[in-house]
N, C-alpha and C positions, 0 to 999 in steps of 0.2 A: 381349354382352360390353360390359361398363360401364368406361369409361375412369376413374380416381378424380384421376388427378393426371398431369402433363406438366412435364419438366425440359427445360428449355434452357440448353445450355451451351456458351460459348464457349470453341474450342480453339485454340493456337496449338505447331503442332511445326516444327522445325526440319528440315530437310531434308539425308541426307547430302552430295548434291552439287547443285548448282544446276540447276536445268531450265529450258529453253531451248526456246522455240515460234517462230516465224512473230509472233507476237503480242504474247510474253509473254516477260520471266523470270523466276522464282522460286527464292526463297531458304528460304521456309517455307512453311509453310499453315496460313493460319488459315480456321478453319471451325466451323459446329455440330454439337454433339451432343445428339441427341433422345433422351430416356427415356420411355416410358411406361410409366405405372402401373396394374393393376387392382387393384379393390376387394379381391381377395388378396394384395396385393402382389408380386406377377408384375410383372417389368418385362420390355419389348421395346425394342430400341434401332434405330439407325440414323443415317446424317449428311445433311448437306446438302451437296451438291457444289458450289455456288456460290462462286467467285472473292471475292477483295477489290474486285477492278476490274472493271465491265462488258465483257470484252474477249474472252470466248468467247462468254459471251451477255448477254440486258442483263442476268440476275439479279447481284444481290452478297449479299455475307454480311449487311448492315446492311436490303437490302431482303426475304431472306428471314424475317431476325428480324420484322421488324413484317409481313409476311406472316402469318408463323406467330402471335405472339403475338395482334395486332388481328382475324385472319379462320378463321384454321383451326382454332389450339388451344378457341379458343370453340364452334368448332362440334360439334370431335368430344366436346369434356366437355359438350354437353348430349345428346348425343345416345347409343342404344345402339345399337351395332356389330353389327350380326347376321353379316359376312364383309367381310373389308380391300375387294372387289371395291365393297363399298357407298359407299367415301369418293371414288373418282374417277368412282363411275359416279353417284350421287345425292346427296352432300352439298358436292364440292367442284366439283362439275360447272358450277353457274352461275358461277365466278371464273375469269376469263381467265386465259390466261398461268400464270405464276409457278410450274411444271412444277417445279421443283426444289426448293422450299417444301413442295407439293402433296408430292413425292416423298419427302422427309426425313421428313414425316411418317406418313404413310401405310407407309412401310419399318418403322418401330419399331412400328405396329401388325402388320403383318405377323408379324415376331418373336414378338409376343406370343400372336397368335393360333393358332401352331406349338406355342409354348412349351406354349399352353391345350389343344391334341391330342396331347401330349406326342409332337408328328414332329417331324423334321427342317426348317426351312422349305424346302428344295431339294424333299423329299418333298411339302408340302401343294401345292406350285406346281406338282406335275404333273411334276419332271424324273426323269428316267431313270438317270443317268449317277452312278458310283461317282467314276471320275476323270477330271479333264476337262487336255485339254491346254492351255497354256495360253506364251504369248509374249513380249517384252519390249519396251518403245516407250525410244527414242534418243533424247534430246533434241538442237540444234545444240550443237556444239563447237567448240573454238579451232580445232581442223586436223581432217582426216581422217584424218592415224595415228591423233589420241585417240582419234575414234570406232571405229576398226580393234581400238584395244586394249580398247576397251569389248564390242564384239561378240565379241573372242575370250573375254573372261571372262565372259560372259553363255553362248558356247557350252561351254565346259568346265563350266558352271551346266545344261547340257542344254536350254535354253528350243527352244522348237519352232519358234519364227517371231519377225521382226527387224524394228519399224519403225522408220523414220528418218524424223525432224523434216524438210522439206524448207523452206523458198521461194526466190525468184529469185534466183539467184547462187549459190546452196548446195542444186543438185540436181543436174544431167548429172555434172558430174565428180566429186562425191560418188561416187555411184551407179554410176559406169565405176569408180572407181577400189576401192569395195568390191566390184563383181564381181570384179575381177581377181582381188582373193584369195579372195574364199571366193563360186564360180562355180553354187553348188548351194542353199545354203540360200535358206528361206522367208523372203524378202522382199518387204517392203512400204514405199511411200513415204506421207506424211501434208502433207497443204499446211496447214492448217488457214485455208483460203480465201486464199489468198496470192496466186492471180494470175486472170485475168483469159481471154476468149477471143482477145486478142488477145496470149496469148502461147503458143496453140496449137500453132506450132512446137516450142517447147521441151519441154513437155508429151510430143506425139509422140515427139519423140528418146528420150522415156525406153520407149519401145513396145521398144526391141531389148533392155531389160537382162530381158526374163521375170519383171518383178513380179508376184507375188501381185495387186496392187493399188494406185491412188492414192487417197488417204482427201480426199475432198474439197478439190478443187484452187481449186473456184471460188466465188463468195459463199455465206457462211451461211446465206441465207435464201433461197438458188437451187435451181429444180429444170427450169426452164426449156431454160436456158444449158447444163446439165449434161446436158440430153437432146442438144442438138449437139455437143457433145465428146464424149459415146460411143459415137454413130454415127462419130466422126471416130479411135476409140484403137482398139487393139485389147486393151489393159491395162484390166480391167474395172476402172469409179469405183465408189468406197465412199461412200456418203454418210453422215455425221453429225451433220452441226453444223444439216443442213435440215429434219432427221427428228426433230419432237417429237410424233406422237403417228400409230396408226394410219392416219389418215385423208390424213397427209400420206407417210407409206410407199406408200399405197395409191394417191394420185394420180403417184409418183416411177415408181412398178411401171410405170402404164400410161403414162405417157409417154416409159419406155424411159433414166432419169434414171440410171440406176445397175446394175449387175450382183450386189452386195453392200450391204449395210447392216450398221452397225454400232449397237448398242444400249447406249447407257450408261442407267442405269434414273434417275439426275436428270431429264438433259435430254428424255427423255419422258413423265416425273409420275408416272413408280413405277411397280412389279412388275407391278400392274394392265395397263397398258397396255404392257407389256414383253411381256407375254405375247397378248395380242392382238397385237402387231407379230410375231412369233413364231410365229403360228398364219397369218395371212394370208403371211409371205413360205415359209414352211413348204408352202402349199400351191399358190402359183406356183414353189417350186425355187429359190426365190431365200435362197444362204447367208446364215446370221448370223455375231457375233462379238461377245464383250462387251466396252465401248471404257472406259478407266480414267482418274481426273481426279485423281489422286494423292490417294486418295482411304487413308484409316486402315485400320487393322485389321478397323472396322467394318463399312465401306464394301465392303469389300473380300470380306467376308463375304457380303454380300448380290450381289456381282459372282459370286460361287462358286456360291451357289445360282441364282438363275438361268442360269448357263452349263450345268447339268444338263439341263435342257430337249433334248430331241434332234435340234432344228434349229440350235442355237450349233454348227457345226460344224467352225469355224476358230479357233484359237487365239487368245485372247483377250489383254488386258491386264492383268493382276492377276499379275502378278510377287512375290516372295515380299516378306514385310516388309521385308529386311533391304537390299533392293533402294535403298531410299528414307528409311529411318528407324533410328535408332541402336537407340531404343528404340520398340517398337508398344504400344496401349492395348490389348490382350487377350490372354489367354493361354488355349492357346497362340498363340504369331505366327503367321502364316501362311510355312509351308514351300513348299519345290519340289523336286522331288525326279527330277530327269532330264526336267525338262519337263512334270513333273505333278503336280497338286494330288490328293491324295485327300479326298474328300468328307467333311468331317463329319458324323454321323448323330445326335448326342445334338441334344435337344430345342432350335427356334428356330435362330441363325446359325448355330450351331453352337462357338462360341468363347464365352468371357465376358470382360468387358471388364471391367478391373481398374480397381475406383474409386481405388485408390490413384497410379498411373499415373494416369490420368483428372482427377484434384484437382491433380495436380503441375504438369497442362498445362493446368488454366483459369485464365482470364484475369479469368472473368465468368458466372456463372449467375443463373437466373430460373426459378423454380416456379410455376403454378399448377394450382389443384385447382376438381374442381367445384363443393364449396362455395360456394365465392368467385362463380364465374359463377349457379350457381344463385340468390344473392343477391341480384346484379345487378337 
């Protein structure tokens, strides 16, 4: 498979209501969008999950462009693609880091490479699953009614499972005061590394509300620390923010770091290595779940298809379009429909992404073809 050409394009959409993290708020998202091209004119797409701000990880939006732009897009237009597995296993393999750059693009091959076996990509990647159930993530709020009235309209929405933003000062009495009213549903807390082992105590107290899970309470880049507070909870930790690629799953497993993992296919360098994380926590029993970065219609697509997979077992984050965006770039949007997405099965994401929507919301694009490198 001969790449002929690669669009990068900068997105910025507006966000229905503000989102609120441990770290972060946001008002929009701006982000990339990857096209690629084959010598038939076949396009496959995908985004880059990367931040404006270094503040979930170090990538950002201005270092994934010259990423992509000065190391990756160079490589895969001289190169021929025999299978998407070949770009993180042999050509993108000796570049450090930059898992999300890696992953933006390697996604839109992916697509294409569906598109070019006229499958589904959920089908070329091995999943199983027609429809996958699927949950909704809370951001912090002014009070805990709002949050009360946002759970009660997400549950009349049918979602299957409820995370809430957590850190210091905005967890036990959240958490009491949402059990109280709805004492039953799947819940889940998310620190996004907010606190520390010495505040273990607090942590604990949340053992009596029966969560599903805590998503990473303690450093980003811990798996140490998180091996003594699991021994110490009886609320199995999710890890996310530590987990960028099999090998660091694999050391998490055996030091007992975690009970759950969460896969967002950015922050561990694409499908590729999504599916190896997949296959290894698959075969110690250790559940999965797909984790979401407020990510497009795009994005969101490629979240779909690998939650097919038969180890994603717990209801993920890809909440329907309308959840987050007034308007989405592809049609159709993504629905929910009592807590379930049904799979798309026509060729690649399964959605097509509407260039007219698409143009309305760049800011900023950049083409190159292999020509151009071949030149070089």
């Amino acid at each position: 498979m001969k790449i002929k050409q690669v669009i990068l394009r900068h997105l910025k959409l507006d966000l229905l209501h503000p989102f609120i993290t441990s770290f972060a708020k946001e008002y929009d998202r701006e982000f990339i969008l990857v096209e690629v091209k084959s010598d038939d004119g076949i396009s496959g797409w995908a985004e880059s999950v990367a931040m404006l701000d270094p503040v979930y990880n170090e990538e950002t939006v201005k270092t994934n462009w010259h990423m992509l732009e000065d190391y990756l897009i160079p490589i895969l237009l001289k190169n021929e693609i025999e299978h998407p597995d070949n770009l993180s296993e042999k050509y993108f393999s000796y570049i450090r880091g930059n898992y999300m750059a890696k992953a933006a693009l390697e996604g839109a091959v992916w697509d294409l490479y569906a598109k070019k076996q006229n499958a589904a990509l959920s089908s070329v990647l091995g999943g199983t699953k027609r429809q996958i159930e699927v949950g909704v993530s809370i951001g912090i709020k002014d009070s805990v009614d709002e949050t009360l009235e946002m759970i009660a309209a997400r549950l009349d929405e049918g979602y299957k499972r409820f995370k809430l933003k957590i850190k210091p000062g905005w967890d036990i009495n959240l958490i009491d005061k949402v059990r109280k009213v709805y004492p039953e549903i799947p819940l889940m807390a998310d620190a996004n590394s907010a606190y520390t082992l010495q505040d273990i105590d607090r942590l604990s107290a949340l053992d009596h509300y029966n969560l599903m899970m805590i998503e990473q309470p303690l450093a980003y880049n811990d798996i140490i620390d998180h091996a003594y507070l699991q021994a110490r909870l009886k609320t199995p930790i999710c890890l996310d923010e530590s987990i960028h690629s099999v090998e660091d799953a694999r050391k998490a497993l055996k030091l007992g770091s975690c009970k759950i993992i969460n896969v967002k296919i950015g922050r561990v360098g694409g499908l590729t290595q999504s599916r190896k994380i997949h296959d290894l926590c698959q075969e110690h029993g250790i559940p999965l779940w797909c984790g979401g970065m407020l990510e497009s219609g795009v994005g969101r697509a490629h979240n779909i298809a690998i939650t097919t997979l038969p180890n994603f077992v717990l209801p993920g984050d890809t909440a329907a379009s309308s959840v987050y965006w007034a308007t989405d770039i592809i049609e159709p949007e993504v629905t929910v429909e009592n807590g379930i997405i049904t799979v798309p099965n026509s060729p690649g994401i399964g959605y097509e992404p509407s260039l007219e929507k698409i143009n309305k919301y760049t800011t900023y694009s950049q083409t190159y073809s292999s020509n151009e490198i071949a030149a070089v």
